[in-house]
C-alpha positions as CSV (number, residue, x, y, z in Angstrom):
1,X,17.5,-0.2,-17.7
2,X,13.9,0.1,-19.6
3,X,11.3,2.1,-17.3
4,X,7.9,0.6,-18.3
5,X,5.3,3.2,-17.2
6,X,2.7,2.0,-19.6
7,X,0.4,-0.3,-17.4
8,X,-2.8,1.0,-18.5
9,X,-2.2,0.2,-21.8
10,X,-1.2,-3.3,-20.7
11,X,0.1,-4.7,-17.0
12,X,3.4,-6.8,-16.5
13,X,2.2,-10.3,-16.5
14,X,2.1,-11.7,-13.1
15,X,4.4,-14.9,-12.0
16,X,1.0,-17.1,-10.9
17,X,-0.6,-16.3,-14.4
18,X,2.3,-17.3,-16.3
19,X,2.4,-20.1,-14.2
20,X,-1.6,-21.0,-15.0
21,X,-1.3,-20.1,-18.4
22,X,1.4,-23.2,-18.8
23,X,-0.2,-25.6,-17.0
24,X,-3.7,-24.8,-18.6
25,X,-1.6,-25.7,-22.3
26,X,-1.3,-28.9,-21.1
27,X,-5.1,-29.2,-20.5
28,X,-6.0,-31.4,-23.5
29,X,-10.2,-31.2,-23.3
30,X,-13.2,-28.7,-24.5
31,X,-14.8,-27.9,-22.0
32,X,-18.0,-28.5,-23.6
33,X,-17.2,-32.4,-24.4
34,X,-18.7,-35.0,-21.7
35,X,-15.6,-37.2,-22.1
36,X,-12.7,-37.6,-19.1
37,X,-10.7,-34.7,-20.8
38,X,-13.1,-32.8,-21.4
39,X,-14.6,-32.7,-17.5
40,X,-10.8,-32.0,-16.3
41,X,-11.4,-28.7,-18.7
42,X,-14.7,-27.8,-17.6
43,X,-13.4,-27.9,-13.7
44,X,-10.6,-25.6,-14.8
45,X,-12.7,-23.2,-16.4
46,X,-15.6,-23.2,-13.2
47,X,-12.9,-22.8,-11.1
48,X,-11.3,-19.7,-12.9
49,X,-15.1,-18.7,-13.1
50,X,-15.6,-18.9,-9.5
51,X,-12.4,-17.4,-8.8
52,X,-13.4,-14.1,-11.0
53,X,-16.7,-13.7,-10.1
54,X,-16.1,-13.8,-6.6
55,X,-13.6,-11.3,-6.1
56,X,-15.7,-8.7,-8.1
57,X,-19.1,-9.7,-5.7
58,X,-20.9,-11.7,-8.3
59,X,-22.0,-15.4,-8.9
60,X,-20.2,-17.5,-11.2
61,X,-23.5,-18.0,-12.8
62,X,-23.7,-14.5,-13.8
63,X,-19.8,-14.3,-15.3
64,X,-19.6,-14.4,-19.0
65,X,-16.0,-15.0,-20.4
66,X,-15.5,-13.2,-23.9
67,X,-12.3,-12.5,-25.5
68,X,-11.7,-9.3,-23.5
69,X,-13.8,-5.8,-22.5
70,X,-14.2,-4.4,-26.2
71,X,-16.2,-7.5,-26.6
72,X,-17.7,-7.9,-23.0
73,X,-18.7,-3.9,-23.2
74,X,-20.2,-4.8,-27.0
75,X,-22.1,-7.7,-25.6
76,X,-23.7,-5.3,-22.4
77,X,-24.4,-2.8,-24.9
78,X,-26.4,-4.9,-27.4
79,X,-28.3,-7.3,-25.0
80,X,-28.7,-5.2,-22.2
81,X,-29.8,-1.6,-24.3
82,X,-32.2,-3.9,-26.3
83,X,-35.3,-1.3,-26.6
84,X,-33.5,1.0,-24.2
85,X,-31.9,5.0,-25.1
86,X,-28.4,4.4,-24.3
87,X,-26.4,6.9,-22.2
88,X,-22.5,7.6,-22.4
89,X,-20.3,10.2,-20.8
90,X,-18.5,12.0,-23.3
91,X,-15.2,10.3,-21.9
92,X,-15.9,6.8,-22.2
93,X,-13.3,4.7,-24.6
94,X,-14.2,4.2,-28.1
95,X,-15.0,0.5,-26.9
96,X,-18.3,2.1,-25.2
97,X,-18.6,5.3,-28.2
98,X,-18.6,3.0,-31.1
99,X,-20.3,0.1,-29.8
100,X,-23.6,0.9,-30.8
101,X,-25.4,3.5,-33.5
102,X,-27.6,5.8,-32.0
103,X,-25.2,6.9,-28.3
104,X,-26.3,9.9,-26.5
105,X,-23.3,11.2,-24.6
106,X,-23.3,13.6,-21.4
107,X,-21.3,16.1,-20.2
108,X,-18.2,16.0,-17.9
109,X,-16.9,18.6,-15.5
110,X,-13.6,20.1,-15.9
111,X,-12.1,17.4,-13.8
112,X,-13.2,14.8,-15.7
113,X,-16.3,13.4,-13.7
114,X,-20.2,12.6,-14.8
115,X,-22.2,15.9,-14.9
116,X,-24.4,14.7,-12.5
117,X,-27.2,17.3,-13.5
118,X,-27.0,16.3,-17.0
119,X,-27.3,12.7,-16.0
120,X,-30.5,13.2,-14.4
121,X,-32.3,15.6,-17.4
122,X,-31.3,12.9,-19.7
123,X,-32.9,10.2,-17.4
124,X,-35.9,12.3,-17.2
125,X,-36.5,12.7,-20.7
126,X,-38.2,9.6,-20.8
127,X,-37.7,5.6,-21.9
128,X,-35.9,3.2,-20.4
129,X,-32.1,3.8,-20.3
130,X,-28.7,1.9,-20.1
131,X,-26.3,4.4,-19.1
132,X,-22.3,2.8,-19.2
133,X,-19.5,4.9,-17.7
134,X,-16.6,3.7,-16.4
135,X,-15.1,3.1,-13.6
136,X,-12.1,4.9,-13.6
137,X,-10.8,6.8,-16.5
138,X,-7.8,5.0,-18.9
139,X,-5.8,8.2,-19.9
140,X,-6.6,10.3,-16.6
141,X,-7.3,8.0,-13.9
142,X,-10.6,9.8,-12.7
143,X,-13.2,8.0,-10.7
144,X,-16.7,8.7,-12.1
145,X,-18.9,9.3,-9.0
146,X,-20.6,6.0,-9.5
147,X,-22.3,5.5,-6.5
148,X,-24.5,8.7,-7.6
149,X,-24.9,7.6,-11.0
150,X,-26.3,4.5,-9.6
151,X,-28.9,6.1,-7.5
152,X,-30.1,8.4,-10.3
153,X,-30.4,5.3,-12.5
154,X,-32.4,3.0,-10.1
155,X,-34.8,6.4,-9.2
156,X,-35.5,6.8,-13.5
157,X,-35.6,2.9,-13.7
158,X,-32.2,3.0,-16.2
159,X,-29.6,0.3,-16.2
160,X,-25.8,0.9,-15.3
161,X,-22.9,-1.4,-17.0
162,X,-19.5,-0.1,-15.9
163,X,-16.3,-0.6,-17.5
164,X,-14.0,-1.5,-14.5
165,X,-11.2,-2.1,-16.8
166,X,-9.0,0.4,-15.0
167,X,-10.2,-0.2,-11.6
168,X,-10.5,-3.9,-11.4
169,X,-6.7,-4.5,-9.9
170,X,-5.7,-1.2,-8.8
171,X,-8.8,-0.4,-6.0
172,X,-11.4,-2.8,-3.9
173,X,-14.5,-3.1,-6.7
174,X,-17.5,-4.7,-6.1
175,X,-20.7,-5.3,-8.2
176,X,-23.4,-5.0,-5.6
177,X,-21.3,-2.6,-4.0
178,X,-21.3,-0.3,-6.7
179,X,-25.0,-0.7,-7.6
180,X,-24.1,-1.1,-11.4
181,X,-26.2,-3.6,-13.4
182,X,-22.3,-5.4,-15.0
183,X,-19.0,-4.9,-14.7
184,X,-16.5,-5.6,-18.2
185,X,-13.0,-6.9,-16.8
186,X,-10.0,-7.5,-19.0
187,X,-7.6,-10.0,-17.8
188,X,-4.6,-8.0,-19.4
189,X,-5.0,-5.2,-17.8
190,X,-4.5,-6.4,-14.0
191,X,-1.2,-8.6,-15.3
192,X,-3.2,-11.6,-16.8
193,X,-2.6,-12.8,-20.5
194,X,-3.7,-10.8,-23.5
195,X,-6.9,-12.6,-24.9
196,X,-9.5,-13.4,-22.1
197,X,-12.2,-11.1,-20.9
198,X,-15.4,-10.9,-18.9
199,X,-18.8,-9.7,-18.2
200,X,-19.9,-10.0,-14.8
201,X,-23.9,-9.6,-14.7
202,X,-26.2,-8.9,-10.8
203,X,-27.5,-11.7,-10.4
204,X,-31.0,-12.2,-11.7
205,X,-30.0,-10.2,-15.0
206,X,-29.8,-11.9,-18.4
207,X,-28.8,-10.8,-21.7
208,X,-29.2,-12.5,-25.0
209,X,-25.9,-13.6,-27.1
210,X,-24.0,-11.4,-29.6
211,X,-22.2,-14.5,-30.9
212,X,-24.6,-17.7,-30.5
213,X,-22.4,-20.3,-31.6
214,X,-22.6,-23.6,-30.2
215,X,-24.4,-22.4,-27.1
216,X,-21.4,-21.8,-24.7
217,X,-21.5,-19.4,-21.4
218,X,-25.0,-20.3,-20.8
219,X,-26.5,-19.1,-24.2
220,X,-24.8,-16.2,-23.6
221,X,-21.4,-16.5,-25.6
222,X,-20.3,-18.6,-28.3
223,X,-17.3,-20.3,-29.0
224,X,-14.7,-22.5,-27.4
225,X,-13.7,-21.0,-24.4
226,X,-10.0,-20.1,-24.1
227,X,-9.1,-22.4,-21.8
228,X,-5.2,-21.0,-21.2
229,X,-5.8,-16.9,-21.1
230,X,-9.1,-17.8,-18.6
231,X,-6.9,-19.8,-16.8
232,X,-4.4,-17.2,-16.5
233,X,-6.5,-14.5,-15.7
234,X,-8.7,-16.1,-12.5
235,X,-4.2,-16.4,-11.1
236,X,-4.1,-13.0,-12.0
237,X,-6.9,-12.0,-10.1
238,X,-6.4,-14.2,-7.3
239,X,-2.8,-12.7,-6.8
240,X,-4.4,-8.9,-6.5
241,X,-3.3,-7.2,-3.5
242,X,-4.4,-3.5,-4.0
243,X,-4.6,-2.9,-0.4
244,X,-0.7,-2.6,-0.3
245,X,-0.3,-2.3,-3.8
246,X,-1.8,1.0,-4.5
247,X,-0.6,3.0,-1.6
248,X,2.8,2.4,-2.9
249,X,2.3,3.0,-6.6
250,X,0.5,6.7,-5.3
251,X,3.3,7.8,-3.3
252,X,5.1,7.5,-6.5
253,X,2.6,9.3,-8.8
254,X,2.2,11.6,-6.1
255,X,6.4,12.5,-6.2
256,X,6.2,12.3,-9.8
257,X,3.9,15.2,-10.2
258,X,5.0,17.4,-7.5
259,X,8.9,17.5,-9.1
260,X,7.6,18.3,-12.2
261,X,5.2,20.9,-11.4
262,X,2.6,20.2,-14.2
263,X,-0.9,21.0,-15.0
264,X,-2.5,17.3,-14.3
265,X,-5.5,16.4,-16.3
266,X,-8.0,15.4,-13.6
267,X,-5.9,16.3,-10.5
268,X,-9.0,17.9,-8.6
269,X,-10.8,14.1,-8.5
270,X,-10.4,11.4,-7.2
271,X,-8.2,9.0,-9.3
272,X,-6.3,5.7,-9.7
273,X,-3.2,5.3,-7.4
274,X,-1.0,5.1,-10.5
275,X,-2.1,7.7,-12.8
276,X,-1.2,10.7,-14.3
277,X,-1.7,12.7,-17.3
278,X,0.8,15.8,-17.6
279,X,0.8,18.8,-19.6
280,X,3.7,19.9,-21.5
281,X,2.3,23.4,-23.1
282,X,4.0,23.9,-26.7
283,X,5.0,20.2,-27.0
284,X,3.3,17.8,-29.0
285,X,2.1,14.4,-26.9
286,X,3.5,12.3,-29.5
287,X,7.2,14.3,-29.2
288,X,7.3,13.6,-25.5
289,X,6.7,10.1,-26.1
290,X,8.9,9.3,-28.6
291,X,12.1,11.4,-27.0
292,X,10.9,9.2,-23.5
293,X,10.9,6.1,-25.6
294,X,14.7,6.9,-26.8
295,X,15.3,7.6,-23.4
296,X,14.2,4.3,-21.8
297,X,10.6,5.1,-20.7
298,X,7.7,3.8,-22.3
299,X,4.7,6.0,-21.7
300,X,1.6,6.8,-23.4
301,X,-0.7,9.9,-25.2
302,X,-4.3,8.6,-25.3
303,X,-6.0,5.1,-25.4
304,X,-3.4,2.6,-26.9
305,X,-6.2,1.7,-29.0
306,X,-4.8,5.2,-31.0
307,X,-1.8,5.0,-30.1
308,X,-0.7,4.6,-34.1
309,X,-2.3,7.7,-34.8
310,X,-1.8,10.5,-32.1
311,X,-3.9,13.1,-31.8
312,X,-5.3,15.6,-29.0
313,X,-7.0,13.2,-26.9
314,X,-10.9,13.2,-27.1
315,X,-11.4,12.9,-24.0
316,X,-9.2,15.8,-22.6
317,X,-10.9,18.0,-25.2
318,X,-14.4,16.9,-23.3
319,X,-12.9,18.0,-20.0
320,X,-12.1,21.4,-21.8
321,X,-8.3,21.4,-22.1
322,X,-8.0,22.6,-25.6
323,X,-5.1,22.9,-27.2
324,X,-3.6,21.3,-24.2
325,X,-5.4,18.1,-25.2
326,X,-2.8,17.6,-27.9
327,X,0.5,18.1,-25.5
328,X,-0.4,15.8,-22.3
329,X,1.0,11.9,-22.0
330,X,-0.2,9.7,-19.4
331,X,2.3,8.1,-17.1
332,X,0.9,4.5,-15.8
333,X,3.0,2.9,-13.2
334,X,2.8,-1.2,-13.2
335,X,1.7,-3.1,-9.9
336,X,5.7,-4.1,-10.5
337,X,7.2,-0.5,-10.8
338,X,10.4,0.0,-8.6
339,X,11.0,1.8,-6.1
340,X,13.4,3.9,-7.9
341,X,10.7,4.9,-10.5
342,X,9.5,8.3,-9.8
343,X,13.5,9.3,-9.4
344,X,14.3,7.8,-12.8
345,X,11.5,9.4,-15.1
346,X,11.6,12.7,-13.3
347,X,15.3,12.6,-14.4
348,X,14.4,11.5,-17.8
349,X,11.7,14.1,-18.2
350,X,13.6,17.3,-17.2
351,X,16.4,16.0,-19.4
352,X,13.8,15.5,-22.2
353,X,12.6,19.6,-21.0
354,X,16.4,20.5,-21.1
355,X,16.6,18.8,-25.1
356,X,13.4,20.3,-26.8
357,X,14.8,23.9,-24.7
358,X,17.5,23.9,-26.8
359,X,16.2,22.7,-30.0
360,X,13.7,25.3,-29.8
């Protein structure tokens, strides 16, 4: 039986947002037309806007739909940096890195989080900031200390967008909570369709439109909204239960790693409940993946944005792992892994160990 342990690349779609997704089809309105049709649409899409922006402690008013977080993390980037120095940690996906010319990038410890000291020089330099870290880390799972961040960017009068891609799902998140200016969501990656996307702003914050088009999102985002993903990804979020989810999913990580005895990328911080990134010393990350493909188990080296082009991961090279960069996968367990996982890819990773033994 296939063992998908690839969910930060992409989550299992959930039941309620297939569900939403086929009902939405049937939807026949824009929601920007004042006609019958088009009012049934624009209560479906408030509805999915309320939905979102609620669970995440914002207003719907502030909840910009885009076409997923690369775009939602463009559209921060551009309307909310507008005459500011913007401020990356060196870890942040390429979605953040190659959003913008001009991005100053920071330091991370050896586990993976801010460097906390270097964020506050670079605050202190002088000019008004946006700084955007993420919440949690794709390939490692690490939780930036964002709380801190916050506090050093409200003390130098900087701006914080977050990318909770990885969080949003998997652990409680908050806006206010967190004290970050927005938050980018993805419906895909908390087991909503591929195709629908968000930026979710504190309310009293504006930003100007990357795509005007016909005015959409307040201004703030052209284009016909799609109606089916959007619909699909307010069930997806209204189905999240990481309360009981993510205990479960960690106690499987958690046996994962101590059978196989690895070095973990990031183990000394605080991560996601259903992440990790092992070292294989002397293997190449793209070997392992492709002998655990053979094998049944789809896992991962890197963002899946590279993923047809593997390479030491740049962000394991920023946490100082060297060589090692190039020989670590990351495992991602699904909000639907069984219970049986951890048992079946520790199997399927010693007998991978026991193959590349003897063919070396």
């Amino acid at each position: 039986m296939n063992l998908y342990l690839d969910a930060n690349a992409t989550e299992p779609l959930r039941p309620a947002a297939r569900q939403a997704v086929l009902e939405a089809l049937d939807c026949l309105g824009n929601p920007s037309s004042v006609h019958a049709e088009g009012r049934a649409a624009r209560q479906l899409l408030e509805r999915a806007r309320g939905t979102i922006a609620t669970r995440f402690g914002g207003r719907a008013r502030d909840l910009v739909f885009t076409a997923g977080a690369t775009e939602a993390n463009a559209l921060a980037l551009h309307g909310l940096g507008q005459g500011r120095r913007l401020l990356a940690g060196a870890t942040e996906h390429p979605a953040i890195l190659r959003a913008a010319p001009g991005i100053e990038t920071l330091p991370v410890l050896a586990d993976g989080t801010i460097d906390l000291a270097a964020l506050e020089r670079a605050l202190a330099q002088g000019g008004p900031a946006l700084l955007c870290l993420m919440a949690a880390h794709n390939e490692t799972g690490v939780l930036h200390p964002l709380a801190e961040a916050a506090a050093l960017c409200r003390a130098h009068g900087a701006l914080l967008h977050v990318d909770a891609v990885q969080m949003a799902g998997r652990l409680p998140l908050d806006l206010a909570a967190l004290g970050a200016d927005s938050l980018a969501l993805s419906a895909h990656k908390l087991g909503g369709p591929k195709g629908a996307g968000a930026l979710l702003l504190r309310p009293g914050l504006d930003l100007p439109a990357l795509l005007p088009g016909g005015g959409q999102e307040r201004g703030r985002r052209g284009g016909t909204e799609a109606l089916p993903a959007i619909a699909g990804f307010a069930a997806a979020v209204a189905a999240l239960d990481p309360e009981s989810e993510a205990p479960r999913l960690a106690a499987l990580r958690d046996r994962i790693e101590a059978a196989l005895g690895l070095e973990t990328a990031g183990a000394g911080a605080p991560r996601l409940p259903n992440t990790t990134c092992l070292v294989l010393p002397g293997v190449a990350a793209e070997t392992q993946v492709i002998a655990l493909d053979l094998a049944g188990a789809q896992v991962s080296a890197g963002a899946a944005c590279s993923s047809g082009k593997v390479a030491a991961s740049a962000a394991l090279l920023a946490m100082g792992l060297g060589e090692k960069a190039g020989h670590a996968i990351r495992v991602s367990l699904p909000w639907n892994a069984p219970d049986d996982a951890a048992e079946r890819f520790i199997a399927l990773h010693r007998a991978m160990q026991q193959r590349l033994a003897r063919r070396g």
